[in-house]
OpenMM code with the backbone's topology and positions (N, CA, C; nanometers):
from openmm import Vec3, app, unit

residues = "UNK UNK UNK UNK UNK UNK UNK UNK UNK UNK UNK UNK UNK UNK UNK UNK UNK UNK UNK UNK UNK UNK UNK UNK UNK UNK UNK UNK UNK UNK UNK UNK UNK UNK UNK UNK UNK UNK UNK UNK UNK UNK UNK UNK UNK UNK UNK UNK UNK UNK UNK UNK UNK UNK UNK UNK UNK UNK UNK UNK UNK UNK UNK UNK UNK UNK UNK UNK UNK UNK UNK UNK UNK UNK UNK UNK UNK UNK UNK UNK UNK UNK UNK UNK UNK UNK UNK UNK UNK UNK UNK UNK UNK UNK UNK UNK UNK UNK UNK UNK UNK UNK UNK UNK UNK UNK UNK UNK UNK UNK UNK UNK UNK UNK UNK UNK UNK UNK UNK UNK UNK UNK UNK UNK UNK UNK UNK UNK UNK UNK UNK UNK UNK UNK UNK UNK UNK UNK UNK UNK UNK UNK UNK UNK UNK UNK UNK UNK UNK UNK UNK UNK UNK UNK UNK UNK UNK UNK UNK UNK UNK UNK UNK UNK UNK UNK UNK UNK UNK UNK UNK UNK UNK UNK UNK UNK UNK UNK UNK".split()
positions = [
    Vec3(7.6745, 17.5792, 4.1839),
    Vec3(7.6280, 17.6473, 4.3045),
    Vec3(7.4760, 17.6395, 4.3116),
    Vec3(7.4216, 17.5807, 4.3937),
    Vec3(7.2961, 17.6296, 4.4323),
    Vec3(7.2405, 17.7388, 4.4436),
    Vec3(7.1208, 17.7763, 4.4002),
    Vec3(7.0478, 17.8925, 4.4237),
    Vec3(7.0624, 17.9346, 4.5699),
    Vec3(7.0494, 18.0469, 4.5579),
    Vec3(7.0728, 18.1434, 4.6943),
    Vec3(6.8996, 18.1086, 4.7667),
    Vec3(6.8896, 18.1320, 4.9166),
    Vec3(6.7808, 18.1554, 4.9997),
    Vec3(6.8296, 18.2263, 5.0616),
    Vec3(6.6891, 18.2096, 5.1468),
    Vec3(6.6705, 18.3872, 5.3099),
    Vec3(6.6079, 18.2662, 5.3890),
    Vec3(6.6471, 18.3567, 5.4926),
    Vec3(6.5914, 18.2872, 5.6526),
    Vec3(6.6016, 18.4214, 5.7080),
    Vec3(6.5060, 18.4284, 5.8129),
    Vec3(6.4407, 18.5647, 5.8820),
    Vec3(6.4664, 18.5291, 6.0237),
    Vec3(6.5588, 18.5684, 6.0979),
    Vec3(6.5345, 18.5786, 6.2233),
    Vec3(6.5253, 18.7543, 6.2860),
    Vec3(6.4617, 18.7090, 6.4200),
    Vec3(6.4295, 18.8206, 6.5246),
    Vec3(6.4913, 18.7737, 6.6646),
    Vec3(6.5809, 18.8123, 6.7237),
    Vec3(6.6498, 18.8036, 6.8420),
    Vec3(6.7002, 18.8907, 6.9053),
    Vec3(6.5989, 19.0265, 6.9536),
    Vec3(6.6594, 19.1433, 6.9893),
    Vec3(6.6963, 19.2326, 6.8590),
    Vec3(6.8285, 19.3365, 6.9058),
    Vec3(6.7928, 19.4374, 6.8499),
    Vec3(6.8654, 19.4007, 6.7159),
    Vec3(6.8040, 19.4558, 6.6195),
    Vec3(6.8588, 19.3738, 6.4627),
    Vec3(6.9914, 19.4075, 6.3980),
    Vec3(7.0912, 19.5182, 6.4708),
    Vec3(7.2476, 19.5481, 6.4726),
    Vec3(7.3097, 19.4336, 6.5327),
    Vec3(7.2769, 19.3769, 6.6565),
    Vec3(7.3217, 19.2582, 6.7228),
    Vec3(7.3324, 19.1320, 6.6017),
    Vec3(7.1997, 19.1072, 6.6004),
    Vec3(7.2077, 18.9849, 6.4661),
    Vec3(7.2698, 18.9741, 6.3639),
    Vec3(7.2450, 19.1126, 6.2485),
    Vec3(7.2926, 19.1373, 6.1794),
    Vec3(7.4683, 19.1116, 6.1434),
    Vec3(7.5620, 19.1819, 6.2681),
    Vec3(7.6506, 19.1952, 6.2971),
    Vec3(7.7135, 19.0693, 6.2679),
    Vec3(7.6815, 18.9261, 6.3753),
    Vec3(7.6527, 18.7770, 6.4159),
    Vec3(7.6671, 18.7786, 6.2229),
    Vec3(7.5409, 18.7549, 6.1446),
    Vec3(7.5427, 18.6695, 6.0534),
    Vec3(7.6334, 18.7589, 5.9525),
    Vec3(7.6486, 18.8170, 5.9684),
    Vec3(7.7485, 18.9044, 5.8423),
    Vec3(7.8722, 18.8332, 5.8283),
    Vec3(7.9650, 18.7430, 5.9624),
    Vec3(8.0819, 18.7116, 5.9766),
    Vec3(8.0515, 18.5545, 5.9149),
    Vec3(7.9519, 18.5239, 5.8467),
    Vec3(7.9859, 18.3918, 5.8440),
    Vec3(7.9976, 18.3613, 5.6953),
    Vec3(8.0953, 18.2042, 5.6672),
    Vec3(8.0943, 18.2057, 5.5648),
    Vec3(7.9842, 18.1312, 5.4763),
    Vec3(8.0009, 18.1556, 5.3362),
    Vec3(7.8130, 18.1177, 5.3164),
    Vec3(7.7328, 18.1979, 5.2826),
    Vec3(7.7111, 18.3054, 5.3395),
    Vec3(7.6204, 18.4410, 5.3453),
    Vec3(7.6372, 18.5436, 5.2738),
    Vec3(7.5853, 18.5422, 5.1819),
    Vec3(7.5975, 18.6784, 5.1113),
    Vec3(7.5770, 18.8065, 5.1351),
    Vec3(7.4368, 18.8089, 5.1860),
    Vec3(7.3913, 18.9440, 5.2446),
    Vec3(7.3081, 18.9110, 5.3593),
    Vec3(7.3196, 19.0582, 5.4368),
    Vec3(7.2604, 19.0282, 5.5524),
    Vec3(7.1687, 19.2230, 5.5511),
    Vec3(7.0350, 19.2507, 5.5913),
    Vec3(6.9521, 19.3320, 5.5933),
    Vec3(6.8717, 19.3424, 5.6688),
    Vec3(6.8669, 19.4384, 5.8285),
    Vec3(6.8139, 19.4723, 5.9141),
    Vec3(6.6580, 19.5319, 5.8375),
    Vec3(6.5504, 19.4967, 5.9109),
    Vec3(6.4304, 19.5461, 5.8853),
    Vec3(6.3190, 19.5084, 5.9881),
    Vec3(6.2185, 19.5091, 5.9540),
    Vec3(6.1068, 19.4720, 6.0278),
    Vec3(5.9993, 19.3476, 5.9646),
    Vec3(5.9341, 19.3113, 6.0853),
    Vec3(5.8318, 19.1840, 6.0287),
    Vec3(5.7419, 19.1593, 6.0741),
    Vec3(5.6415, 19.0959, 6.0641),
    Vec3(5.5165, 19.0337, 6.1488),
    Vec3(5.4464, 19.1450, 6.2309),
    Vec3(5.4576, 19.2509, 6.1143),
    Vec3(5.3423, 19.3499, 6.2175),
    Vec3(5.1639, 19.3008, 6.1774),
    Vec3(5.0787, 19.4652, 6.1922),
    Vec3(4.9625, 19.4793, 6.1696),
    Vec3(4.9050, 19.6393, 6.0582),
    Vec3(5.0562, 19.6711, 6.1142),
    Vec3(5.0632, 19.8097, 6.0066),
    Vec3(5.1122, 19.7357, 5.7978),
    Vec3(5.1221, 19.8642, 5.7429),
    Vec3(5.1394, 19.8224, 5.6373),
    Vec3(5.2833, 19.8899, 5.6001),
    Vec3(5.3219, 19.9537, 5.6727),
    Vec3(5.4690, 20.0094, 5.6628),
    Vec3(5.4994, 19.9872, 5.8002),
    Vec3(5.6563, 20.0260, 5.8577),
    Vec3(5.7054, 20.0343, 5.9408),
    Vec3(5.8389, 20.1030, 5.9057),
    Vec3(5.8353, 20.1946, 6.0332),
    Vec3(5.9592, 20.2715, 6.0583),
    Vec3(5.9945, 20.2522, 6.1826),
    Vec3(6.1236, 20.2732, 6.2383),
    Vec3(6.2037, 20.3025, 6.3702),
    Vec3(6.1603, 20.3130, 6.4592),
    Vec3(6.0955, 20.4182, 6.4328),
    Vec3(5.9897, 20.4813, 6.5346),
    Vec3(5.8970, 20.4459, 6.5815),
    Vec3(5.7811, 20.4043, 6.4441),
    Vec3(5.6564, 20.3277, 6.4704),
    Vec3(5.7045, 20.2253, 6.5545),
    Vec3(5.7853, 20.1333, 6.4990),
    Vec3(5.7970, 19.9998, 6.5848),
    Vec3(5.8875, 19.9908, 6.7333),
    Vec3(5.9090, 20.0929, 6.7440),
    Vec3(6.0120, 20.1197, 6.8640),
    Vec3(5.8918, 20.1375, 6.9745),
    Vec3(5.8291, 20.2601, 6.8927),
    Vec3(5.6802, 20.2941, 6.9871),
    Vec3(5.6087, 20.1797, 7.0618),
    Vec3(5.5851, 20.0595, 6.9643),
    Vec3(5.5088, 19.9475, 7.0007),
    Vec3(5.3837, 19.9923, 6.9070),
    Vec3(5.3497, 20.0681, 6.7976),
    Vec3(5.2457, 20.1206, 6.7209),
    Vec3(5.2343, 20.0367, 6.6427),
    Vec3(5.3392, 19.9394, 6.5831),
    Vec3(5.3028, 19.8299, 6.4483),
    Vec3(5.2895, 19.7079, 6.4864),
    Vec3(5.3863, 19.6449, 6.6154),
    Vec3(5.3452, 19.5022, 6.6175),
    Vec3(5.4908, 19.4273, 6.5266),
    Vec3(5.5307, 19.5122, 6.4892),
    Vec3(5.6577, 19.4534, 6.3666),
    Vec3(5.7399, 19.3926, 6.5004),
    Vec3(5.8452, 19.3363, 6.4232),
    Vec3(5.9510, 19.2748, 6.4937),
    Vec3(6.1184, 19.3719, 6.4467),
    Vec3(6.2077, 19.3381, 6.5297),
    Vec3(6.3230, 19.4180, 6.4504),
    Vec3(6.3819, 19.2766, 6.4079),
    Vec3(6.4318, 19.2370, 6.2460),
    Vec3(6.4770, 19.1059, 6.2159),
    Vec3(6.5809, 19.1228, 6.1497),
    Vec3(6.6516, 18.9970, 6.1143),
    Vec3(6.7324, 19.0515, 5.9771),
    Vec3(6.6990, 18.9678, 5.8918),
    Vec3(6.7079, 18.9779, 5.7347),
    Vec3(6.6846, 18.8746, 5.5973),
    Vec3(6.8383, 18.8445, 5.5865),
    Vec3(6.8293, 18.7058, 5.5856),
    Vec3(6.9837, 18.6685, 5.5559),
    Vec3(6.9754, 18.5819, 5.3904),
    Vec3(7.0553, 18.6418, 5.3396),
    Vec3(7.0924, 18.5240, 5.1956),
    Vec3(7.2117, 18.4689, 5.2544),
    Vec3(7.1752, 18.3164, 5.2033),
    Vec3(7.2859, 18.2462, 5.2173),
    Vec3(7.2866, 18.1412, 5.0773),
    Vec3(7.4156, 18.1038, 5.0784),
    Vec3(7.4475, 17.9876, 4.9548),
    Vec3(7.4465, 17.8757, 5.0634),
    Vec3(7.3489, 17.7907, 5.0176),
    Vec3(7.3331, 17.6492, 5.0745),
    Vec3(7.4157, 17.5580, 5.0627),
    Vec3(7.5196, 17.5869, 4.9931),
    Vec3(7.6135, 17.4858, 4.9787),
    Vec3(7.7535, 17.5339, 5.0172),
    Vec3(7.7530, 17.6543, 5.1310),
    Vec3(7.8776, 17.6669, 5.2011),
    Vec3(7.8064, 17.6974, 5.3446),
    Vec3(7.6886, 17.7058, 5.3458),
    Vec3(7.6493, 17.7099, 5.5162),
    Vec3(7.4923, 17.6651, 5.4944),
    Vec3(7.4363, 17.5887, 5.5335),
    Vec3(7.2830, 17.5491, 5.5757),
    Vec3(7.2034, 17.6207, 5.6660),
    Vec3(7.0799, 17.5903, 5.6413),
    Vec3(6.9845, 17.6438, 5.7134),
    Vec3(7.0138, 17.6205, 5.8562),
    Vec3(7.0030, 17.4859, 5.9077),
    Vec3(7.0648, 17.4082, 6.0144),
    Vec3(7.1563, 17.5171, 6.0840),
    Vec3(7.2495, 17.5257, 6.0289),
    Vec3(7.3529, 17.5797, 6.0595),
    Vec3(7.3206, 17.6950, 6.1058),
    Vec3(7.2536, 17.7902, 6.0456),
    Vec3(7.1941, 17.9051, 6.0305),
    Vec3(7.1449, 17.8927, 6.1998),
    Vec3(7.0765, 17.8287, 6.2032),
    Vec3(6.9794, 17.8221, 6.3336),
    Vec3(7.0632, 17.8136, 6.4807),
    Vec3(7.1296, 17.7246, 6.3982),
    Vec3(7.2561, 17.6679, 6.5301),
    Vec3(7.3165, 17.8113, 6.5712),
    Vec3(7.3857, 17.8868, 6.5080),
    Vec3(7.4168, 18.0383, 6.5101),
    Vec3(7.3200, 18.1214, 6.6369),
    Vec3(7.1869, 18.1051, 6.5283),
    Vec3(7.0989, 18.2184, 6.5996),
    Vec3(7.0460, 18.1849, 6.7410),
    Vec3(7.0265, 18.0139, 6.7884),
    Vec3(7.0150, 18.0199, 6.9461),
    Vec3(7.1400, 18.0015, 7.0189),
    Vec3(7.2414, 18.0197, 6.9653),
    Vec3(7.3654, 18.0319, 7.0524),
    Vec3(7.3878, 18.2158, 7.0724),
    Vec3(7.3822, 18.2749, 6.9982),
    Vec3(7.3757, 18.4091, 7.0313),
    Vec3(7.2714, 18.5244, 7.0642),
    Vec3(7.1975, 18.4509, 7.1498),
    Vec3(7.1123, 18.5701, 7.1640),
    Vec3(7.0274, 18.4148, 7.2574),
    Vec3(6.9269, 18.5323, 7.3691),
    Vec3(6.8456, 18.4318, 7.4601),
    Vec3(6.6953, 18.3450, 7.4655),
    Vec3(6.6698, 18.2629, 7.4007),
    Vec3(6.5711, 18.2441, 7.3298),
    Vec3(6.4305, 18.1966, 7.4685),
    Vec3(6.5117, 18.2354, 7.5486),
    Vec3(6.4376, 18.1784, 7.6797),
    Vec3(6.3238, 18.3238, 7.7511),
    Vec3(6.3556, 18.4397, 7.7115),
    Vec3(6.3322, 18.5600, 7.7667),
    Vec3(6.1602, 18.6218, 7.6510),
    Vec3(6.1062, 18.6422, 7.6949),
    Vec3(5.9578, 18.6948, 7.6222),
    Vec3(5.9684, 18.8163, 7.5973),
    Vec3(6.0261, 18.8786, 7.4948),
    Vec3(5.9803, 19.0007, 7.4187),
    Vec3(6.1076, 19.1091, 7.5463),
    Vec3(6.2249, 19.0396, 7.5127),
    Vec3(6.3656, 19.0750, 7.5824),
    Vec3(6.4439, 19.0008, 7.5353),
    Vec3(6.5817, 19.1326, 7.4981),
    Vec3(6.7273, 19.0890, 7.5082),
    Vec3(6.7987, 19.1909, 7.5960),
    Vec3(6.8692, 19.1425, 7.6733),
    Vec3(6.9183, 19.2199, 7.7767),
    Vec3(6.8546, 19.3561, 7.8153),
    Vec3(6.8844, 19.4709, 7.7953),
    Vec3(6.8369, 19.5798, 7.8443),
    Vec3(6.7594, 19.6089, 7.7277),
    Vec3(6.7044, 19.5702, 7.6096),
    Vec3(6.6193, 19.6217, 7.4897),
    Vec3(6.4820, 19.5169, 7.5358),
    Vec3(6.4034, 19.5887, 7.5632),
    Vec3(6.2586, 19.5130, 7.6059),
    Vec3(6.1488, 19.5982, 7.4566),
    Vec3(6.0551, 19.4861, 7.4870),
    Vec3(5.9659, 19.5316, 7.3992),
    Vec3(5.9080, 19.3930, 7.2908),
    Vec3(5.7879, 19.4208, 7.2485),
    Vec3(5.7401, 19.3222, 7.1706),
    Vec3(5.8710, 19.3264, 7.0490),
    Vec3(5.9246, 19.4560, 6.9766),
    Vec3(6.0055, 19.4483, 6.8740),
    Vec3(6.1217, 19.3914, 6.9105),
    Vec3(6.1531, 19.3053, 7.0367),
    Vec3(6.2442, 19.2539, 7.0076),
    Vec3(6.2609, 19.0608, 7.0904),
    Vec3(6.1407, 19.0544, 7.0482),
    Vec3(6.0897, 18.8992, 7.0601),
    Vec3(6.1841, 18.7851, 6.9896),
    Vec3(6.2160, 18.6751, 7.0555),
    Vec3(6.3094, 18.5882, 6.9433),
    Vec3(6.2112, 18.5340, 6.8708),
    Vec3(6.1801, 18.5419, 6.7499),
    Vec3(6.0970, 18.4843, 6.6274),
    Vec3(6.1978, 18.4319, 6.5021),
    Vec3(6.1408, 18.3085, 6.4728),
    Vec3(6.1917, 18.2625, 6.3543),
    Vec3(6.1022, 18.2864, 6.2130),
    Vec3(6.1063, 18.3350, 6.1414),
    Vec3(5.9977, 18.3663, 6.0377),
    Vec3(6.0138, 18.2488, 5.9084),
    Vec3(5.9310, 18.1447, 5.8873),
    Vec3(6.0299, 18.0483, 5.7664),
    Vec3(5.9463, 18.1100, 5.6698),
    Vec3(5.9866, 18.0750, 5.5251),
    Vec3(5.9533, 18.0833, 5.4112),
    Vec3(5.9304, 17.9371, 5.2949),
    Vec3(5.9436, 17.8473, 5.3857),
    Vec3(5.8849, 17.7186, 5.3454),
    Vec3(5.8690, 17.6106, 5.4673),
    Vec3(5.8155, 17.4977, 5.4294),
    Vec3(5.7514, 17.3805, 5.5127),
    Vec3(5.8922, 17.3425, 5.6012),
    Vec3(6.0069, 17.3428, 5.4930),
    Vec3(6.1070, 17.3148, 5.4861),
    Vec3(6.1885, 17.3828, 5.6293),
    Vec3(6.1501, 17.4635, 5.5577),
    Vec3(6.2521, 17.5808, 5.7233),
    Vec3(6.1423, 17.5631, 5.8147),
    Vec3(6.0023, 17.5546, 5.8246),
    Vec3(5.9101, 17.5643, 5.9327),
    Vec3(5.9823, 17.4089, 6.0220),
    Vec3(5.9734, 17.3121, 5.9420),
    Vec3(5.9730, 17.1893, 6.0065),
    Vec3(6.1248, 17.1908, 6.0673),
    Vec3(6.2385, 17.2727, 5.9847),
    Vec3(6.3734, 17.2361, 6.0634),
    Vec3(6.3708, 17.3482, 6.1912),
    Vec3(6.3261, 17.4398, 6.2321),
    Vec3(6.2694, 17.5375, 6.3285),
    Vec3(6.2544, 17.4421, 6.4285),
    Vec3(6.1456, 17.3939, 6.4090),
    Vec3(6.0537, 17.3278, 6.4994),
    Vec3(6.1111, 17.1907, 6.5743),
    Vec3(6.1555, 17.1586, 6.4907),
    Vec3(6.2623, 17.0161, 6.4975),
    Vec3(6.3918, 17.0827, 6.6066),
    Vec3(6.4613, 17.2154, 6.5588),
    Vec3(6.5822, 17.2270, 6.6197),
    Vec3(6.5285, 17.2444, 6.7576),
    Vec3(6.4545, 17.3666, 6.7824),
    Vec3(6.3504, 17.3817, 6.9253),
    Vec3(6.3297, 17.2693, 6.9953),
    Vec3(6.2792, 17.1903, 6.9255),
    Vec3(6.3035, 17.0341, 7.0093),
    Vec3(6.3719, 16.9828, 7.0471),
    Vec3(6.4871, 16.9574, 6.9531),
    Vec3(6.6170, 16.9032, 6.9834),
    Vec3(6.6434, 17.0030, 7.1533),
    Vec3(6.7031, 17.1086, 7.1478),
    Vec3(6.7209, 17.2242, 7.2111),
    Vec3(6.6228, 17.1831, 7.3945),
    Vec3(6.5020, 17.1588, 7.3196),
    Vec3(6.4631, 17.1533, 7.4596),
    Vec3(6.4970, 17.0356, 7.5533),
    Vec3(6.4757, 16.8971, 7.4425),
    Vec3(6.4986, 16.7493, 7.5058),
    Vec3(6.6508, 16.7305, 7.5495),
    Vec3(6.7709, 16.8401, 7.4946),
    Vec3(6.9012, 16.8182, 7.5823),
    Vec3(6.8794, 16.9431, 7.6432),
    Vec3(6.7980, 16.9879, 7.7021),
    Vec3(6.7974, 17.0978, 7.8260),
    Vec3(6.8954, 17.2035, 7.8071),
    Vec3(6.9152, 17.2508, 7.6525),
    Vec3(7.0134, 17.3272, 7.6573),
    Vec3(6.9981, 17.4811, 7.7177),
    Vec3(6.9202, 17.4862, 7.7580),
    Vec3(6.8678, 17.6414, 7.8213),
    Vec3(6.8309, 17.6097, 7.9520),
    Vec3(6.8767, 17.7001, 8.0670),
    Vec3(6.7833, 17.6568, 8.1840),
    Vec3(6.6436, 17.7289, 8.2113),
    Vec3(6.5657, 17.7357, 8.1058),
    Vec3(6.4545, 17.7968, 8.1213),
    Vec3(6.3686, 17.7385, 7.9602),
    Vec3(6.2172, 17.7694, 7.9575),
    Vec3(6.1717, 17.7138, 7.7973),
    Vec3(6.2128, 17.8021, 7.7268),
    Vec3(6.2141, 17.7458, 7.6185),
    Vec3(6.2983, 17.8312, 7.5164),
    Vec3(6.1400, 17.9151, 7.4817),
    Vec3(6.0751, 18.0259, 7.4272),
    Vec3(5.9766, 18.0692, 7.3923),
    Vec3(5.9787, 18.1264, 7.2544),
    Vec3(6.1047, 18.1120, 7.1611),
    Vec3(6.1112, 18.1166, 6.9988),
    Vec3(5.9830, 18.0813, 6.9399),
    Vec3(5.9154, 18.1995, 6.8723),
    Vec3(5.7963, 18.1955, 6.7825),
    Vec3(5.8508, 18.0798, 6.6411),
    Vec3(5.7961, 18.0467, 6.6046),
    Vec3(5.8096, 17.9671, 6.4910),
    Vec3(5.7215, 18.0547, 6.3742),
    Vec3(5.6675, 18.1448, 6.2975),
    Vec3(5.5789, 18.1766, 6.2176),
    Vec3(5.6310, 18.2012, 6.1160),
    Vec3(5.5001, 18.1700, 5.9848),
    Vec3(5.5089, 18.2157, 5.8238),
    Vec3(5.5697, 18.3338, 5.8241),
    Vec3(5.6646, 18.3522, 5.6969),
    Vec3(5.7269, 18.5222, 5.6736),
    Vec3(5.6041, 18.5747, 5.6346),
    Vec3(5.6193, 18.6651, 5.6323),
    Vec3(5.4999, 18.8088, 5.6016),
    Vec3(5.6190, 18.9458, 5.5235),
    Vec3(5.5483, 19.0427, 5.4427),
    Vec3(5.6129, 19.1542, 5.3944),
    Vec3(5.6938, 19.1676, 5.5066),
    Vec3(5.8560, 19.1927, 5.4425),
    Vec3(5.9679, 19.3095, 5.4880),
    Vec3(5.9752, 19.3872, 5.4424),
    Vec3(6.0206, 19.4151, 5.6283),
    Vec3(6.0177, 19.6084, 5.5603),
    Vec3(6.1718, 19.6402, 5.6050),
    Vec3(6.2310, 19.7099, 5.4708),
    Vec3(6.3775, 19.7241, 5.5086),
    Vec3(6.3961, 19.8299, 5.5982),
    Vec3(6.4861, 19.8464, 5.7233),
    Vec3(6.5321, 19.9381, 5.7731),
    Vec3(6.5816, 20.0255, 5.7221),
    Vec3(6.5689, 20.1451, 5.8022),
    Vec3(6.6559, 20.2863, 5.7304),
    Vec3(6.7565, 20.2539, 5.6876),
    Vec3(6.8476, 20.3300, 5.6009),
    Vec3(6.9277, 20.3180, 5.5851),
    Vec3(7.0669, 20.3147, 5.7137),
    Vec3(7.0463, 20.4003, 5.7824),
    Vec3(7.1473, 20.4085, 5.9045),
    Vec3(7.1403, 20.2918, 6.0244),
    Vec3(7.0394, 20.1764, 5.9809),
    Vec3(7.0948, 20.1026, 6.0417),
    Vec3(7.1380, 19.9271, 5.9502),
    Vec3(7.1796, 19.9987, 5.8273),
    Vec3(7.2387, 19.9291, 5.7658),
    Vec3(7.3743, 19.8634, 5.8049),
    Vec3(7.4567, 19.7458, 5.8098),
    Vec3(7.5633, 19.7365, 5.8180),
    Vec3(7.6155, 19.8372, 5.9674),
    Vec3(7.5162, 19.8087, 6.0864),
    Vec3(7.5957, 19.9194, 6.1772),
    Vec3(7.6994, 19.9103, 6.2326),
    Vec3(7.6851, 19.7920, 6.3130),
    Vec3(7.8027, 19.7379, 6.3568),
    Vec3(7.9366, 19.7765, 6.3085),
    Vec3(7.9358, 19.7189, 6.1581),
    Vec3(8.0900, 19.7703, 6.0640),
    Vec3(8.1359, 19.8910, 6.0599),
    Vec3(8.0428, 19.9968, 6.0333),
    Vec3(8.0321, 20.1535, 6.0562),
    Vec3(8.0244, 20.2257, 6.1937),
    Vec3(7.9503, 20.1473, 6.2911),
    Vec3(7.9931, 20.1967, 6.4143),
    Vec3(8.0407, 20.1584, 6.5627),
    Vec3(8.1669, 20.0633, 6.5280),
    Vec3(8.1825, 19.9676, 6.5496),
    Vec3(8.2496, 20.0555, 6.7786),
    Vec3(8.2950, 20.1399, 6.7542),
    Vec3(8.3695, 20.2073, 6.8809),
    Vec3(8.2314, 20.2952, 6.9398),
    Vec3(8.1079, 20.2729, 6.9139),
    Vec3(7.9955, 20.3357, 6.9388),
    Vec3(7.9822, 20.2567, 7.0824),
    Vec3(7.9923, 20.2792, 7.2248),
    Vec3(7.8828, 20.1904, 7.3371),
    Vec3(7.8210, 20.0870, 7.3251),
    Vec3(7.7322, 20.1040, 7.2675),
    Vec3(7.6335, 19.9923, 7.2776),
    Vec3(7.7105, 19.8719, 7.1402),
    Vec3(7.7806, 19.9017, 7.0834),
    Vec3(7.8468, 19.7891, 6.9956),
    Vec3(7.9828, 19.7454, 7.0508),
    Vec3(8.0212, 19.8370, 7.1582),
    Vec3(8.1514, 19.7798, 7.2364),
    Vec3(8.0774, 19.6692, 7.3376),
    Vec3(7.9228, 19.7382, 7.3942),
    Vec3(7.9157, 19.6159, 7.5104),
    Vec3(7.8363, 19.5276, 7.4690),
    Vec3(7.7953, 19.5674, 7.3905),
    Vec3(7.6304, 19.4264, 7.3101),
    Vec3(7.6704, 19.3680, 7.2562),
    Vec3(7.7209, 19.4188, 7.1350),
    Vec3(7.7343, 19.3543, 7.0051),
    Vec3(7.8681, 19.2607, 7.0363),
    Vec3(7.9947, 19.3368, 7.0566),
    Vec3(8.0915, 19.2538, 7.0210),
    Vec3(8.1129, 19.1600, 7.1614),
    Vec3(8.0699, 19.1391, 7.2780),
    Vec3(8.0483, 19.0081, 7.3462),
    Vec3(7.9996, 18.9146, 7.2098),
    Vec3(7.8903, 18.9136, 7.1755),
    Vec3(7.8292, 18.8787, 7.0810),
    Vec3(7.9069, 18.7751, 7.0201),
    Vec3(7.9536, 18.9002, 6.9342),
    Vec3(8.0714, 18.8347, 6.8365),
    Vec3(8.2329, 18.7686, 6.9081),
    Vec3(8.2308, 18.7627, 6.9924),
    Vec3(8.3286, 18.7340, 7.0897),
    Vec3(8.2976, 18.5626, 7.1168),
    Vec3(8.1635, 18.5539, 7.1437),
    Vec3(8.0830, 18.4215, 7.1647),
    Vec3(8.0982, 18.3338, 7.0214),
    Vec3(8.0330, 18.4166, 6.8813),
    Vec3(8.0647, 18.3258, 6.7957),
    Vec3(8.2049, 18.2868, 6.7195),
    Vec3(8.2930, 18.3788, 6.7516),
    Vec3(8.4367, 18.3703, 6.7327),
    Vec3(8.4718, 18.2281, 6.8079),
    Vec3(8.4282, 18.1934, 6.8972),
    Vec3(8.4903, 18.1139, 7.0053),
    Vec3(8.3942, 17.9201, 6.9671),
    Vec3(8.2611, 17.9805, 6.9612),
    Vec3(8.2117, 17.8804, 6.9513),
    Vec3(8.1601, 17.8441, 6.7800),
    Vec3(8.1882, 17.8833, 6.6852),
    Vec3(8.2209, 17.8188, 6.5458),
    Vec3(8.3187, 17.9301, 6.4469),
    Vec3(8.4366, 17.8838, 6.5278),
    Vec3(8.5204, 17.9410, 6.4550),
    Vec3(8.5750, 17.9164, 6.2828),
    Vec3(8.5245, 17.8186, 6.3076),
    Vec3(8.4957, 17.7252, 6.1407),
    Vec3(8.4377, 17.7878, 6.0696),
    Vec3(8.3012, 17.8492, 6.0922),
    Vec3(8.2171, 17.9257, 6.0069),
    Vec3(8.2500, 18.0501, 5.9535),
    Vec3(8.3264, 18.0632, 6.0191),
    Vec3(8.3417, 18.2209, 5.9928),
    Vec3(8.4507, 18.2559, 5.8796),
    Vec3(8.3764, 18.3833, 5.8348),
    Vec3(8.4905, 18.4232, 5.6817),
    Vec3(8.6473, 18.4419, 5.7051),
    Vec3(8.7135, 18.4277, 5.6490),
    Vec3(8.8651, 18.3994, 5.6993),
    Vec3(8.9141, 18.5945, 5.6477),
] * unit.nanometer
topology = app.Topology()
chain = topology.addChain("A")
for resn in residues:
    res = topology.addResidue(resn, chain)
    for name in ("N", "CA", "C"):
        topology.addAtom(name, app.Element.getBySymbol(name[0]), res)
């Protein structure tokens, strides 16, 4: 087995994502938090406020040798709108910007590469505006929005957000997903 990695995405609110990469196979863990602020901590609040500049993201581990980075990516601009500036549906705000955060040349250059790909078959009818930037300190989310989705799964906003969501990647890589 290959050593485990992380890949950092930001695509709206980080229960949505989270939710998304938890079902796939490959992935070990998945951890809602914050990123790319100006503060030196971040909480809920602060970053909800617009006071830190953070992002809401999740850290994903994955085993590279049952799902790829690639792959990874392919996931994250199929579910969520990479075309919209600091918006996902009704959650506005800088904290919920689509940002890719890499942690090597490696993930910077396959980012940048997929974005391309993405734009030259016009797969969006609008530019895609996905940040590409270096990771910076995470900051883990509270605990309560750990694993929410799983825990609050008959809650509103996870009947109408989230599980479209998951409705989308059920349909479009049904392969990936944990059996």
């Amino acid at each position: 087995m290959a050593k485990e990695q992380t890949a950092v995405f930001g695509g709206g609110c980080f229960w949505c994502i989270e939710a998304v990469f938890q079902r796939l196979t490959g992935v070990t863990h998945v951890e809602s938090g914050y990123m790319g602020g100006r503060a030196d901590q971040a909480t809920y609040r602060q970053v909800c406020n617009g006071d830190t500049g953070h992002v809401e993201v999740v850290r994903v581990t994955f085993d590279p040798d049952l799902i790829n980075y690639r792959e990874l990516l392919e996931v994250f601009f199929a579910v969520h709108d990479p075309t919209t500036m600091n918006r996902q549906g009704n959650d506005a705000g800088e904290q919920y910007r689509s940002v890719i955060f890499y942690n090597d040349e490696e993930q910077q250059r396959m980012a940048e590469n997929t974005i391309a790909e993405l734009t030259a078959a016009k797969a969006f009818p609008e530019p895609i505006v996905t940040a590409v930037e270096p990771a910076e300190e995470f900051h883990a989310a509270e605990n309560y929005h750990q694993n929410y989705y799983n825990e609050n799964s008959r809650q509103p906003y996870c009947m109408f957000v989230i599980s479209p969501k998951l409705a989308k990647l059920e349909k479009k890589f049904a392969e990936k997903l944990r059996a």
